[in-house]
C-alpha positions in Angstrom: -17.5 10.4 17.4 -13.9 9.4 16.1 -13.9 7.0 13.6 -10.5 5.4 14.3 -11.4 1.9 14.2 -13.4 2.0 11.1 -10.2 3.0 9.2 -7.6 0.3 11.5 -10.5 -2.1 10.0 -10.6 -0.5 6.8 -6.2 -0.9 6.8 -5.9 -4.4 8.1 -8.3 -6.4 7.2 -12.7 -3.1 2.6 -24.9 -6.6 -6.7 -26.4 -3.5 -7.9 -25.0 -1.3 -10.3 -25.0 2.7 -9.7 -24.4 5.5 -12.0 -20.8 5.9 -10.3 -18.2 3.8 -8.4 -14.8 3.9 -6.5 -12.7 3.3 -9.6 -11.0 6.0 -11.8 -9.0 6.7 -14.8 -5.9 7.9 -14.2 -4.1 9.1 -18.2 -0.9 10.5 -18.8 1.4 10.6 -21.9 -1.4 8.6 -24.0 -0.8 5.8 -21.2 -3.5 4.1 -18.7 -3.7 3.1 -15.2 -7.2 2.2 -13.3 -6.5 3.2 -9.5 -9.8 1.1 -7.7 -10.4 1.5 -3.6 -11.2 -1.5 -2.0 -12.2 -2.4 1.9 -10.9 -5.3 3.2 -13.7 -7.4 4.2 -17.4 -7.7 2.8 -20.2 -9.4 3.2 -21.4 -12.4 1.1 -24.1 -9.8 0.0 -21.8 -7.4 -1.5 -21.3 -9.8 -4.5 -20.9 -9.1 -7.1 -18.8 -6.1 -7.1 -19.3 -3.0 -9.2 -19.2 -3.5 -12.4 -16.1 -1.1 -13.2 -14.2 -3.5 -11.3 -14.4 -6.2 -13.5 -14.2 -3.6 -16.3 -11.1 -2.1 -15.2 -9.4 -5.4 -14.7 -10.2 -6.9 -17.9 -8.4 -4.0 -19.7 -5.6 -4.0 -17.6 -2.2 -6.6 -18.2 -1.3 -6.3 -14.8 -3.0 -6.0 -10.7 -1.0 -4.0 -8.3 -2.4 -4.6 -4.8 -0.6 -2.5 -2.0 1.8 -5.1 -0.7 2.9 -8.8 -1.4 -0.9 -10.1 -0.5 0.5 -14.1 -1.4 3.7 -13.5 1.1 1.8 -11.6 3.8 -0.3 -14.5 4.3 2.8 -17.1 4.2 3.2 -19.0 7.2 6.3 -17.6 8.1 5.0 -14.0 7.7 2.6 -14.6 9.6 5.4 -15.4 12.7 6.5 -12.1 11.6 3.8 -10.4 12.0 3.2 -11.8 15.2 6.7 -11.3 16.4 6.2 -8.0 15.4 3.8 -7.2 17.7 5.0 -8.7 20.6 6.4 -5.9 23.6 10.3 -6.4 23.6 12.0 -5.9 27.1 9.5 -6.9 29.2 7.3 -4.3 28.3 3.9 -5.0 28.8 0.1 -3.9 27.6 -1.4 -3.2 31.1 2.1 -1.1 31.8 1.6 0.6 28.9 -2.0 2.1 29.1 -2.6 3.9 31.9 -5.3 1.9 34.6 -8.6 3.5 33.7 -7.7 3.2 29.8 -7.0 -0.4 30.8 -9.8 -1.3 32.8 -12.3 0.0 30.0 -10.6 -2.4 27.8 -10.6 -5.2 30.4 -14.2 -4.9 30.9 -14.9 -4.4 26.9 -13.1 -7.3 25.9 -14.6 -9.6 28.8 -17.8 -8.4 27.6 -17.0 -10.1 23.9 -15.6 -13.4 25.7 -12.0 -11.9 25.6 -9.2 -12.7 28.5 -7.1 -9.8 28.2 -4.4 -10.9 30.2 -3.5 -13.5 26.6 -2.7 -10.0 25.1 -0.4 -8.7 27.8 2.4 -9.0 25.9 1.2 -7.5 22.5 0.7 -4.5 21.3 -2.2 -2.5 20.8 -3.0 -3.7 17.4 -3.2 -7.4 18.3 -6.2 -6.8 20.8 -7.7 -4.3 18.7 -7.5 -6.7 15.0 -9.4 -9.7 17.6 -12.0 -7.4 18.5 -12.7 -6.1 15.5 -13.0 -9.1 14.0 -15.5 -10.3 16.8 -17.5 -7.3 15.9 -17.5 -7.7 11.9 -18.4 -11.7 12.1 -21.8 -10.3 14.3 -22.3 -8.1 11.0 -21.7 -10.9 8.8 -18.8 -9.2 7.6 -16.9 -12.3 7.3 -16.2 -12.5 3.1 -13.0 -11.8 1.4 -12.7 -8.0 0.4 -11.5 -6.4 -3.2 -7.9 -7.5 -3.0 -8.6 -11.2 -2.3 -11.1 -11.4 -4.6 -8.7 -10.2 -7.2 -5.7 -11.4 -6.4 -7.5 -15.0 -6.2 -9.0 -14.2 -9.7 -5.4 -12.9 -11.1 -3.2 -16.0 -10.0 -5.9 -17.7 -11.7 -5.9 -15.9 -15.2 -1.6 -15.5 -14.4 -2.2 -12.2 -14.5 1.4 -10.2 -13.6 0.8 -9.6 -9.9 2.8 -6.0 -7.8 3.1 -4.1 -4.8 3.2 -0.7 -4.2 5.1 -1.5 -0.5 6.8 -4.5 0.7 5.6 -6.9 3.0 8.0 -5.5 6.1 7.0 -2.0 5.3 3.3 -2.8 5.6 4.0 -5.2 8.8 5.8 -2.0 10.4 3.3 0.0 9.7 0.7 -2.1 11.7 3.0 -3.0 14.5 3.6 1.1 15.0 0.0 2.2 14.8 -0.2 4.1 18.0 2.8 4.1 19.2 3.3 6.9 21.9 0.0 7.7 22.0 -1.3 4.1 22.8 -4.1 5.1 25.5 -5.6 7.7 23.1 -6.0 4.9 20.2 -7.9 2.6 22.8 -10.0 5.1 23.8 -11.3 6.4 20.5 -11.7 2.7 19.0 -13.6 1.7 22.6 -16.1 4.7 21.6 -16.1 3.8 17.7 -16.9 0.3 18.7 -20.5 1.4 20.0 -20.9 2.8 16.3 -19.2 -0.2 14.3 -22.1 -1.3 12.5 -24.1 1.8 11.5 -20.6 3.5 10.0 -20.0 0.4 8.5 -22.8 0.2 6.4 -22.3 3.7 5.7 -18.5 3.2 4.3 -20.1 -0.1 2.0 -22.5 2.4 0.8 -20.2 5.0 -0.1 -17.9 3.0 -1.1 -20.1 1.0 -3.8 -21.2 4.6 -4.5 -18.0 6.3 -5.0 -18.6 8.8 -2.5 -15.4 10.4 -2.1 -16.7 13.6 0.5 -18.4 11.0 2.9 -15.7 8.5 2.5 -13.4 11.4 3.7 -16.0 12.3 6.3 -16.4 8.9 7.8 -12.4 8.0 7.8 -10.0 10.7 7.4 -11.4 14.0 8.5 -11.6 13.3 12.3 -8.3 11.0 11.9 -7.1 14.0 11.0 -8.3 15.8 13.5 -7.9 13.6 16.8 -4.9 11.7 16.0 -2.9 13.4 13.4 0.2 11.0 13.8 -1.7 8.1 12.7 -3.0 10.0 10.3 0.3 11.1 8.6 1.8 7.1 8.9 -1.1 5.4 7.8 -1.9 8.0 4.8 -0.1 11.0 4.6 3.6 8.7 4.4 2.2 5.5 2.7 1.1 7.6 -0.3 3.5 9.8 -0.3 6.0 6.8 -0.8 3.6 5.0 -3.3 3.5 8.4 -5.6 6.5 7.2 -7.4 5.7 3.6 -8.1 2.3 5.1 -9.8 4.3 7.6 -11.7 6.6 4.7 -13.0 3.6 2.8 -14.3 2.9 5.3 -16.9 6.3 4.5 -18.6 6.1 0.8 -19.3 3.4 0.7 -22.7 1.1 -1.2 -20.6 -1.9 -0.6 -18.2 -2.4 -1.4 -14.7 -5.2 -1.9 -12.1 -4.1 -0.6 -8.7 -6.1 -1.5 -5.6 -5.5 0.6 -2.6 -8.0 1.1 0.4 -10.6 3.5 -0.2 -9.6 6.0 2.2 -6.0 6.7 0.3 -7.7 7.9 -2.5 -9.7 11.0 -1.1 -8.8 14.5 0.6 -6.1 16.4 -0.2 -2.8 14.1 0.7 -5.1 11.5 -1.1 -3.4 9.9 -4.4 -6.5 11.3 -6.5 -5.7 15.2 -5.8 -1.7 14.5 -6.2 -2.0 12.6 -8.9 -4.3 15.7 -10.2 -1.9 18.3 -8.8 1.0 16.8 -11.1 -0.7 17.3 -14.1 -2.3 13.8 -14.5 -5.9 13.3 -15.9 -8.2 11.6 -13.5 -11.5 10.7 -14.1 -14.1 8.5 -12.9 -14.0 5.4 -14.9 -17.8 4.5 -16.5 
């Protein structure tokens, strides 16, 4: 079973204490950065986090989150976003997908209270973020995720606050997910909807446990697999393009805490192995 829509709700939207955790250590030149994965969303339940979380922020001056979290949820961005996934030139979403691809969808999203014909004119991102919400809030998955929490928690202690992407960058990046291979998307998340709540658990598990080989398993390996063109936007080219920022951080006499979503962090294109690959000492943060 593809796991596409566990990542798409890993990407827009990620108590006890174990032995290990998703946050490292990342040293170079006798300087410091803490590179933590987050998800998105979490449950009331999953409070409080790890304990190298609040460790790794304490000892760093600044929070790097992977875009402009305070501007992405401006009013007007939020226009943006939307605009940005409306069809342009009368294109619509049951033109798009071919009519058995969009009759499963009809008859999915009718089945969670949904009128599909209110989506006609978006793309596929903008049906798939409601339904995924749907499913998540019958989880209680409805709590704000790593970057919230910390970015809430940062403005409060006026902590210095920066992006690895801008706030366009990560919009086109949602509004694009798909594209040209639109029916194929649905299809997968459709199937991966049946599975939402076992392989969610699983990702909170591995996740809380640092699990890097089934966090690949879960997210990455049959993205990469089934849909590599999603898989080289959303990963492969994102942190590709955030390898730089990284690299500039260890130039600046400070330390950072950078929170990216878990699933950038492991495989081979992850930031962990290129960061490791270009000489930089990574370990697991304890």
């Amino acid at each position: 079973m593809k796991k596409t829509i566990l990542f798409f709700t890993l990407f827009l939207l990620q108590t006890l204490l174990f032995a290990q955790t998703s946050v490292w250590k990342i040293q170079h030149n006798n300087e410091t950065i803490y590179l933590g994965g987050t998800v998105h969303l979490l449950r009331a339940q999953d409070y409080p986090l790890p304990i190298e979380y609040e460790k790794a922020y304490e000892n760093s001056n600044s929070i790097y989150f992977e875009t402009d979290l305070q501007t992405l949820e401006s009013q007007a961005m939020q226009k943006n976003i939307i605009d940005s996934l409306l069809y342009k030139n009368g294109k619509k979403l049951s033109n798009i997908l071919s009519p058995s691809v969009y009759k499963a969808l009809n008859e999915h999203a009718k089945s969670r209270g949904i009128n599909l014909l209110q989506f006609d004119n978006f793309k596929p991102a903008m049906i798939l973020l409601s339904l995924t919400v749907l499913e998540l809030q019958t989880m209680g998955i409805t709590s704000q995720g790593v970057d919230k929490f910390y970015l809430t928690k940062s403005l409060k202690d006026s902590k210095h606050i920066g992006k690895l992407e801008s706030v366009q960058t990560h919009i086109n990046y949602i509004a694009s997910m798909g594209k040209g291979n639109e029916n194929n998307l649905i299809l997968q998340s459709l199937k991966d909807f049946k599975e939402t709540k076992k392989k969610f658990k699983q990702m909170l598990q591995a996740w809380r446990d640092g699990e890097n080989q089934t966090i690949y398993k879960l997210f990455v390996a049959d993205m990469k697999k089934y849909t590599p063109k999603l898989y080289k936007s959303i990963l492969v080219e994102r942190n590709n393009n955030w390898m730089p920022v990284l690299k500039s951080l260890f130039k600046n006499n400070k330390t950072e805490f950078v929170l990216v979503g878990t699933a950038h962090l492991v495989g081979k294109d992850g930031l962990l192995q290129q960061l490791k690959s270009q000489g930089y000492k990574v370990e697991r943060f304890k």
